[in-house]
N, CA and C of each residue as an Amber inpcrd file, in Angstrom:
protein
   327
 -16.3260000 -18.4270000  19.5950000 -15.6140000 -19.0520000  20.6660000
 -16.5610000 -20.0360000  21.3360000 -15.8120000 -21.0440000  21.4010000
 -16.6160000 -22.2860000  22.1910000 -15.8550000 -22.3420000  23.3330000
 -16.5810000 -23.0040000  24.6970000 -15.8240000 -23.2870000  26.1360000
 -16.7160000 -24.6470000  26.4770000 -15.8170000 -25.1440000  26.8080000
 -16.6270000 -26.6520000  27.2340000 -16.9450000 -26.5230000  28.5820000
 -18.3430000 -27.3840000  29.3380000 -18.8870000 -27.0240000  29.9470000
 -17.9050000 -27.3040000  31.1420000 -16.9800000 -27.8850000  31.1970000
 -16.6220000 -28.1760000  32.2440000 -15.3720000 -26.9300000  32.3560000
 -14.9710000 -26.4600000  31.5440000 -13.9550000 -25.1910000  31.5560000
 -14.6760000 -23.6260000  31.9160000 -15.9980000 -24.1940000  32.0010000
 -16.8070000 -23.0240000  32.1100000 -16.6010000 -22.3230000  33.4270000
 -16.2870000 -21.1070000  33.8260000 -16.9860000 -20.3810000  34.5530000
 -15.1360000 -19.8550000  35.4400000 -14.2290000 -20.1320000  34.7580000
 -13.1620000 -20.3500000  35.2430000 -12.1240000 -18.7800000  34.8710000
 -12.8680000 -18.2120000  33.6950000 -12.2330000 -16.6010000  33.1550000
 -11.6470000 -16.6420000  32.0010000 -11.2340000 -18.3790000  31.3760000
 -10.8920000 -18.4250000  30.2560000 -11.3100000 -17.3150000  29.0180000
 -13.0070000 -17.6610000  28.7120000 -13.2340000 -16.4920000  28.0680000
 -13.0550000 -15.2170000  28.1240000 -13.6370000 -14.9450000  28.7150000
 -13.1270000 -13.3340000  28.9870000 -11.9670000 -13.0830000  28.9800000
 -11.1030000 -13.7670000  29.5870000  -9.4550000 -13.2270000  28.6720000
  -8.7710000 -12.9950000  27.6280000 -10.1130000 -14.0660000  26.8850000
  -8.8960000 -14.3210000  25.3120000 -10.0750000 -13.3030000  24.2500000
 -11.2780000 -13.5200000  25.0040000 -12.1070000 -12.0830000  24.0340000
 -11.6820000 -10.4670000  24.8720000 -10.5500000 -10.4360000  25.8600000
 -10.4310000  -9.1100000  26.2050000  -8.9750000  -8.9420000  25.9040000
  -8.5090000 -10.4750000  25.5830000  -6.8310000 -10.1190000  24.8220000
  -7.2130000  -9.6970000  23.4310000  -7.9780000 -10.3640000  22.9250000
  -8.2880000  -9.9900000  21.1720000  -8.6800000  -8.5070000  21.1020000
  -9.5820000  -8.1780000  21.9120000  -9.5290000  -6.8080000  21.7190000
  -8.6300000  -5.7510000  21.9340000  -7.9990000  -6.0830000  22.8170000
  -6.6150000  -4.9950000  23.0930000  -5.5690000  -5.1940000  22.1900000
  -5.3650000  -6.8620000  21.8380000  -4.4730000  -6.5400000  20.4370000
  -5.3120000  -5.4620000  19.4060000  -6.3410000  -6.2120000  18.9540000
  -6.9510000  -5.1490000  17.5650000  -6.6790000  -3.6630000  18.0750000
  -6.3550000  -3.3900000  19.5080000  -6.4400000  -1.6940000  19.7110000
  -4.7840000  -0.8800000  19.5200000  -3.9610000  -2.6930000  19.8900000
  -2.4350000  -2.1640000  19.7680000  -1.8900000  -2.4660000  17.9700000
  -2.8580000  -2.6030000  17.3470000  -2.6170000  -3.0250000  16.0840000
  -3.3000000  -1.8450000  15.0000000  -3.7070000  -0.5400000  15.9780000
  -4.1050000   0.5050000  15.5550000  -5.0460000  -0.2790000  14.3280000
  -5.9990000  -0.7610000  14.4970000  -7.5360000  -1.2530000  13.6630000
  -8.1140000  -0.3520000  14.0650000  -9.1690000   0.0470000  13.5620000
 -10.2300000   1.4140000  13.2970000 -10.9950000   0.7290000  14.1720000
 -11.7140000  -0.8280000  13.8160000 -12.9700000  -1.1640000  14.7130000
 -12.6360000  -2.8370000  14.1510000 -13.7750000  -3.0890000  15.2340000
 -13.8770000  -4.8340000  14.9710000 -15.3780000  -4.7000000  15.4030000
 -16.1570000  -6.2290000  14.6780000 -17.4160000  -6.2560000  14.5230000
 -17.6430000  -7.8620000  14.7190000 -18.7360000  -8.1570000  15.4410000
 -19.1020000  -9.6190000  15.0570000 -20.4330000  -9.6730000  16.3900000
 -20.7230000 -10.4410000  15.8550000 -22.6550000 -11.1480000  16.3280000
 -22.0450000 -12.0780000  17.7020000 -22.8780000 -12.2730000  18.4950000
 -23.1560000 -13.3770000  19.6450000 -24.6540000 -13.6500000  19.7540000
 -24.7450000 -14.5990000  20.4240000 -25.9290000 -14.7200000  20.2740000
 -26.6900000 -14.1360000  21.6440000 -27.9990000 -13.6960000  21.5740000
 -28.2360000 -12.4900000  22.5540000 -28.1720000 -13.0290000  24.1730000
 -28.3520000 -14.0140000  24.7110000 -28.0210000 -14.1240000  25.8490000
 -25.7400000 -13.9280000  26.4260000 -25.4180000 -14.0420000  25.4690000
 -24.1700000 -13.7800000  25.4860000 -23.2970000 -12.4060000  25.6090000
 -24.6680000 -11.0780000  25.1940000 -24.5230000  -9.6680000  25.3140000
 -23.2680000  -9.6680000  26.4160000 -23.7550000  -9.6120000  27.4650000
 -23.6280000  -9.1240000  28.7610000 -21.9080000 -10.1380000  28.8220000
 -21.5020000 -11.0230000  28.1450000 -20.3170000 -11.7220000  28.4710000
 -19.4140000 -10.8010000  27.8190000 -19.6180000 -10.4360000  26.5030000
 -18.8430000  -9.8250000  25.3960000 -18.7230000  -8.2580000  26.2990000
 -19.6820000  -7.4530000  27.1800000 -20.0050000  -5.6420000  26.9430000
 -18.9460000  -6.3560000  28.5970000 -18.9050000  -7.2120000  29.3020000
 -17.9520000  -7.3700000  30.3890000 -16.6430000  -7.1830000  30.0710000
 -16.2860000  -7.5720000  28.9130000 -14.7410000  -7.8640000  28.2180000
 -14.3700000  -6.2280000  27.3820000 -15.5940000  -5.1950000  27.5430000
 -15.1600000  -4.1530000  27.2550000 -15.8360000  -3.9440000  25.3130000
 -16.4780000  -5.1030000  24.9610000 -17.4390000  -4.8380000  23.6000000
 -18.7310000  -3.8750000  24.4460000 -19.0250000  -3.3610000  23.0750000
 -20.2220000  -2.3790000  22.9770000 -21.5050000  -3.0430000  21.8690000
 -22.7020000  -3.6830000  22.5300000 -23.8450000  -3.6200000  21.7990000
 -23.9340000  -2.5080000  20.4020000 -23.6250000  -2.7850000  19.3420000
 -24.6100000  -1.9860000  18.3030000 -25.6980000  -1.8470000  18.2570000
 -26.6090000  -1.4210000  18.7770000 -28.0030000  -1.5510000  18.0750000
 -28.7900000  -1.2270000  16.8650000 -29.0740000  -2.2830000  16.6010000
 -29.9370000  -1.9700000  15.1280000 -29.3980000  -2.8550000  14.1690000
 -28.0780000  -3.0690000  14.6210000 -27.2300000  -3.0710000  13.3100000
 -26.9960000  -4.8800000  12.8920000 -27.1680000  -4.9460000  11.4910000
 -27.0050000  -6.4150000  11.1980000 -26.0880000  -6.7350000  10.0130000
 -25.0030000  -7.9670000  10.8370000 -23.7170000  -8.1650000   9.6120000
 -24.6760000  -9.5250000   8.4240000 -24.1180000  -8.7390000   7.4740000
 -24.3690000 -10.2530000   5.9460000 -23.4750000 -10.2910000   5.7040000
 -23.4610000 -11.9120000   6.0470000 -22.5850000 -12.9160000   5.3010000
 -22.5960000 -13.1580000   4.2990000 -21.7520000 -14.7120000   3.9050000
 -22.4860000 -15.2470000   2.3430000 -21.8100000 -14.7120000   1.2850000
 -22.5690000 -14.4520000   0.6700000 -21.9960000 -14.1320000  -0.8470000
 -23.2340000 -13.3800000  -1.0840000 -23.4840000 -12.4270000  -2.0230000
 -23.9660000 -11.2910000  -2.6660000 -25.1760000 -12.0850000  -3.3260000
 -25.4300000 -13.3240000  -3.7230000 -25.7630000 -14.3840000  -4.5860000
 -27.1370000 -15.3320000  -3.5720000 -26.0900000 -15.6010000  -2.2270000
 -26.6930000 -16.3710000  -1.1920000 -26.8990000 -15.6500000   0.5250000
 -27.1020000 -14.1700000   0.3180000 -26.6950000 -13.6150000   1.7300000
 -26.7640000 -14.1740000   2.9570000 -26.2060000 -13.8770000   4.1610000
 -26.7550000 -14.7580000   5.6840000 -26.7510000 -13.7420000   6.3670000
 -27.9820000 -13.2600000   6.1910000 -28.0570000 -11.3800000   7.6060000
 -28.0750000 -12.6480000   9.1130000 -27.4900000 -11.5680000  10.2160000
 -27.4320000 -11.7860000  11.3790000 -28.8580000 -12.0920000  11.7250000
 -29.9880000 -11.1820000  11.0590000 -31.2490000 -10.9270000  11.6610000
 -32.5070000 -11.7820000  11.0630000 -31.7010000 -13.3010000  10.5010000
 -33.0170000 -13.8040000   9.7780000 -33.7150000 -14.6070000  10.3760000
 -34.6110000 -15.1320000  10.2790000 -35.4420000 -15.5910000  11.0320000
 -35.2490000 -17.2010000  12.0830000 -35.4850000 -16.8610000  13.2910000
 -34.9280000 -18.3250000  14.1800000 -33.3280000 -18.1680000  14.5830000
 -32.5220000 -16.4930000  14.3210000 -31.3940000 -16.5790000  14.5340000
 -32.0250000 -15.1770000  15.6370000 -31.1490000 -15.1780000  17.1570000
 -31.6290000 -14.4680000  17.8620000 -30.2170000 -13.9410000  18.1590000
 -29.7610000 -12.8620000  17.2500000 -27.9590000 -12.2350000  17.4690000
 -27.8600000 -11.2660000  17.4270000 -26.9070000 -10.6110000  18.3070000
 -26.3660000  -8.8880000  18.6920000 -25.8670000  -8.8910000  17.8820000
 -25.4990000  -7.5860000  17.4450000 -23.8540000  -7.4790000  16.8880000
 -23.2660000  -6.3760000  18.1410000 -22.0540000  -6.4970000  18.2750000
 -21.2940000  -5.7090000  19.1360000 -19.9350000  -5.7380000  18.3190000
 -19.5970000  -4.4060000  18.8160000 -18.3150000  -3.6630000  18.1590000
 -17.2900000  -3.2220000  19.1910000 -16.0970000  -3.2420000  18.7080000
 -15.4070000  -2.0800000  19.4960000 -14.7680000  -0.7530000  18.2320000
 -15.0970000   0.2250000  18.9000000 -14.3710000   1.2220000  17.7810000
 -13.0290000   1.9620000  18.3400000 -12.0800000   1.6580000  17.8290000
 -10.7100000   1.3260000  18.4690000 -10.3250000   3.0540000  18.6230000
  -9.5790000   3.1610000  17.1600000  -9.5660000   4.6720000  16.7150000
 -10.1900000   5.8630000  16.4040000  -9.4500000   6.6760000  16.5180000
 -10.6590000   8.4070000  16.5580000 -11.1530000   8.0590000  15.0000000
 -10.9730000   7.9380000  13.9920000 -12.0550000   7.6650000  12.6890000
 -12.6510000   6.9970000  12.9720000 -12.2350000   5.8150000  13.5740000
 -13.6370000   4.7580000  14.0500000 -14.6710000   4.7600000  15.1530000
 -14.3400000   5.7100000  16.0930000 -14.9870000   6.5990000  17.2510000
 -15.7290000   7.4690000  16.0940000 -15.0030000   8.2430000  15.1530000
 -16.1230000   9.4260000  14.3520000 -16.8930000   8.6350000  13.5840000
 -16.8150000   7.3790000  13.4420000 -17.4730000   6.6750000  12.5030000
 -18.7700000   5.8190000  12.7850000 -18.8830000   5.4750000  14.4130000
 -19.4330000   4.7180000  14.9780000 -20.9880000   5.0380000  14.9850000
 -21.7230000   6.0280000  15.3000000 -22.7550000   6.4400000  14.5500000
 -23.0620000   5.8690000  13.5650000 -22.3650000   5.9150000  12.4240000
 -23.0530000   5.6640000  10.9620000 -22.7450000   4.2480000  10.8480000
 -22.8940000   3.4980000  12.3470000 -23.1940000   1.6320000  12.2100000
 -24.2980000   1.1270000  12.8960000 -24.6140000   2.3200000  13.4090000
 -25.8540000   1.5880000  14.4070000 -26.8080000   1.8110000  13.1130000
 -28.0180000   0.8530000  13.4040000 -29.3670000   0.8170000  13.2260000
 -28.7690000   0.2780000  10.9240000 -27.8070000  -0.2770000  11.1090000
 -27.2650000  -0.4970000   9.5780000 -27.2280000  -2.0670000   9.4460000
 -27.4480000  -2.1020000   7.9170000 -26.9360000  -3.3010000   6.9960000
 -25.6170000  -3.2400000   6.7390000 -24.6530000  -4.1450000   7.3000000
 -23.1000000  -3.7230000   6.9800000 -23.0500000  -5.1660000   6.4760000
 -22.3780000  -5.1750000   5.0590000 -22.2650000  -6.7870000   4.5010000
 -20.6970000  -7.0490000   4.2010000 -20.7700000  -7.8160000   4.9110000
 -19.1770000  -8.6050000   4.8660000 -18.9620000  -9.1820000   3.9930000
 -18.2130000  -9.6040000   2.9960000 -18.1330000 -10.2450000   1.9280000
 -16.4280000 -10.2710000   1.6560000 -16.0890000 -11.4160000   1.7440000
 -14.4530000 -11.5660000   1.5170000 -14.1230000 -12.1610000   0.3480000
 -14.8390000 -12.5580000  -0.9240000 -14.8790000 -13.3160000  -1.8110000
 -15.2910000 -14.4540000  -2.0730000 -15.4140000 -15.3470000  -2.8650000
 -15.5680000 -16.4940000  -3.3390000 -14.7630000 -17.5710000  -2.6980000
 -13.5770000 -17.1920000  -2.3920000 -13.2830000 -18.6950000  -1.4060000
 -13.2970000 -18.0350000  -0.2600000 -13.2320000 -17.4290000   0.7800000
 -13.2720000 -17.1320000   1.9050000 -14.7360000 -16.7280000   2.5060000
 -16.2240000 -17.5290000   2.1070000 -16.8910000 -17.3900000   2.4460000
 -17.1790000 -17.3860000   4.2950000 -18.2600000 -16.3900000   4.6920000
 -18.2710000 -15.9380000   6.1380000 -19.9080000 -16.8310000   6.0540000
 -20.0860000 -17.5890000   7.2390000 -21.0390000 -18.7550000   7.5890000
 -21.4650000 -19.5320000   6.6700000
C-alpha cells in the first residue's frame, strides 16, 4: 500500500489495512502474511496485525528466490491468524523460512 504524502495522516490507511483484515476473518482464511518495512511495524500491529518474529517470506521462484531478510532490505513480516487451526498453527511460523511460490506466471517481487 502506497499513500501520497499529501493524503497522509488522514486514517485512509488504517482503514483499508483494518477492512482487509476483517474481510480475510469473515472469509473464514486460516491466516494472512506479508512484510512492511520495519519502521511501518507499529502502523500495521495498530490495524490489529501481529509482528512474527524471526520469520522470513521467499519470493521468486525456487530458481531465483527473494527472502524478506536479504541484505539492504530492512522488513517485518506480520500476520494475522484468523482461525482456531491457524491460532494452533501460529507457533510453528515464528522464527521460519515460509516460501511463497505461486508459479511461473504469477511471480511474487
Amino acid at each position: 500500500m502506497v499513500t501520497s504524502k499529501e493524503a497522509r495522516g488522514r486514517g485512509y490507511g488504517r482503514q483499508l489495512v483494518t477492512a482487509a483484515r476483517e474481510r480475510m476473518i469473515t472469509q473464514n482464511l486460516d491466516l494472512g502474511l506479508f512484510t512492511c518495512d520495519r519502521p511501518l511495524q507499529a502502523f500495521y500491529e495498530s490495524a490489529g496485525w501481529r509482528a512474527l518474529p524471526g520469520a522470513v517470506l521467499i519470493g521468486g521462484t525456487p530458481q531465483a528466490p527473494f527472502p524478506s531478510d536479504q541484505p539492504g532490505f530492512d522488513k517485518v513480516t506480520v500476520a494475522g491468524f484468523f482461525s482456531p487451526a491457524g491460532q494452533q498453527a501460529h507457533a510453528s511460523f515464528r522464527h521460519s523460512r515460509i516460501e511463497l511460490y505461486p508459479g511461473e506466471i504469477d511471480k511474487l517481487w
